[in-house]
N, C-alpha and C positions, 0 to 999 in steps of 0.2 A: 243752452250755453250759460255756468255760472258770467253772473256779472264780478265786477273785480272791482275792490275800493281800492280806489289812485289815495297813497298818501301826497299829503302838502310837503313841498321840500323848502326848507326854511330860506327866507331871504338870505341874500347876502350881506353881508357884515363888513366892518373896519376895522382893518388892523393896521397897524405901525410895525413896519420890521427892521432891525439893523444892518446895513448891507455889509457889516463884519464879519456875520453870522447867517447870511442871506446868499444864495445861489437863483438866478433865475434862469429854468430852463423852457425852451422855446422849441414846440416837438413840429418834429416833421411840415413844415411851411416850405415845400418844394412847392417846382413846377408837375411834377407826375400828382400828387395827391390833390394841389388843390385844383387842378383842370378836373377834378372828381368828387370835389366837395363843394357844393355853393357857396354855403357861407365861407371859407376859406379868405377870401377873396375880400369879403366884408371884412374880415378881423385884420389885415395885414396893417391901415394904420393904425390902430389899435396896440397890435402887440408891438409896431416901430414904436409910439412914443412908450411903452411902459420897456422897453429896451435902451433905449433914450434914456430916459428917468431909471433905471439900476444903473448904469454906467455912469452918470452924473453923481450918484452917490457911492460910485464906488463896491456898486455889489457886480459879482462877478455874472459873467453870460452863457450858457452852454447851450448850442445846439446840437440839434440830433434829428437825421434823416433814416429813410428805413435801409434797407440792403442794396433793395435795385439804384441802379445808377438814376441819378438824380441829385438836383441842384438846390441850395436854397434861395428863395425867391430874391428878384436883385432887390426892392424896395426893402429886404431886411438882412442883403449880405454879409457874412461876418466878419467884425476885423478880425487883424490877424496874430491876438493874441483870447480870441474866441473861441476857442477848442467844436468840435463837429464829432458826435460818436453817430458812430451806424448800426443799427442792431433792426428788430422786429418789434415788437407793441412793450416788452419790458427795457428801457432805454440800458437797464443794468445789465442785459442778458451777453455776453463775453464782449465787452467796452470797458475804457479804464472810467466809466462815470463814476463810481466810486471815487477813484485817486480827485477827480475833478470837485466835489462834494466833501473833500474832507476839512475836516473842523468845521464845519456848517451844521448847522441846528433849525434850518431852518430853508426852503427850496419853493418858488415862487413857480406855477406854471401857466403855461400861456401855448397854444397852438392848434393843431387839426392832429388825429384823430381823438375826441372828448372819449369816444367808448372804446378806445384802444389803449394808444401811447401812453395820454394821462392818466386814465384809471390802474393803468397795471402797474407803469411806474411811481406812481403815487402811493400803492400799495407796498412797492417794493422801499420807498423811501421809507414808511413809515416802520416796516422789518428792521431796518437797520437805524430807527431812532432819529428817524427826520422829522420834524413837523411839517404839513404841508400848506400853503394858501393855493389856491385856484382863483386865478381872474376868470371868472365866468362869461364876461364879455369878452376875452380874448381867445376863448375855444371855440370849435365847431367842428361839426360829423355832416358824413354825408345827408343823414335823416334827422327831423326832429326828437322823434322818438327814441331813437341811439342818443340825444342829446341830453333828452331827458334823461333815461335810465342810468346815464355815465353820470350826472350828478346826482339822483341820489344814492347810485351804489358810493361815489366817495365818502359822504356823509355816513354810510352805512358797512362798510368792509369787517369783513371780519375777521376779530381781533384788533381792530383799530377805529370805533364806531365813533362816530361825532353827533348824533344824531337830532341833535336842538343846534348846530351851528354856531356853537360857544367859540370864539377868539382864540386862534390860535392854541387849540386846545392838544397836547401835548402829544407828541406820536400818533396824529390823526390827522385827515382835513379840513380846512375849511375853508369855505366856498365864500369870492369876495368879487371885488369889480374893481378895475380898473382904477376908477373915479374915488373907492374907499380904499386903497393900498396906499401908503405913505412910506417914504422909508426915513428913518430916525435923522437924519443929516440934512432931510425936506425944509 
């Protein structure tokens, strides 16, 4: 069996975003996914206070759950001018997430599933000229190794590669924490 050299996936970084120009979307944190995700469950105050902190500044909020009936979790329920799309692992796939995202430059994500949701729709943000951050402490997959591989394919997608984890580096992602995201009105 060849052996396989693990690349290092760049720390994470700080960035300041403006919540003018800032969406932060908050994927699938039901009760059906995370009763099937460990970590789920670990990130929920996590991604309340970085929902907390966009709404304090004023950047908008989108959740997004899969098809099946399913609730989002009560410790992160949406108000009720929080919009909810339903789709399958591309949040864009027939949702108005588009209409929700427009004049934004710029889309913060946070949720469960890291090798699903966020990776495909991250790539689809970056198609249509989003830049992306990623709270990396506010994702989680069922598996470590799905955990892994979702972060460094965002670093890595193709046609939108970030691959040294430069700051907000333009129609790409980049992978940050909770603790380094600021947003400009902080």
């Amino acid at each position: 069996m060849p052996t396989i050299d693990v690349p290092d996936i760049p720390a994470p970084v700080a960035v300041s975003l403006d919540p003018a120009t800032t969406a932060l979307l908050v994927f699938d944190m039901s009760d059906v996914l995370c009763a099937t995700v460990p970590d789920c469950r670990r990130t929920v105050p996590i991604v309340r206070s970085l929902v907390d902190r966009a709404c304090a500044a004023g950047a908008p909020v989108v959740f997004s759950l899969g098809r099946a009936p399913q609730v989002v979790l009560a410790d992160l329920d949406p108000r009720p001018d929080e919009p909810v799309v339903r789709s399958g692992a591309d949040k864009f796939f027939r949702t108005d997430l588009e209409q929700h995202l427009r004049g934004r430059s710029f889309a913060l994500m946070a949720g469960t599933s890291s090798n699903g949701s966020i990776v495909y729709t991250a790539l689809a943000c970056c198609a249509r000229g989003i830049t992306v951050v990623v709270a990396e402490d506010a994702i989680s997959s069922k598996r470590q190794m799905a955990h892994w591989v979702a972060r460094w394919q965002l670093l890595n997608q193709p046609g939108y590669p970030n691959e040294t984890n430069a700051p907000l580096a333009p129609n790409a992602v980049t992978l940050s924490r909770t603790d380094l995201v600021t947003f400009a009105r902080e």
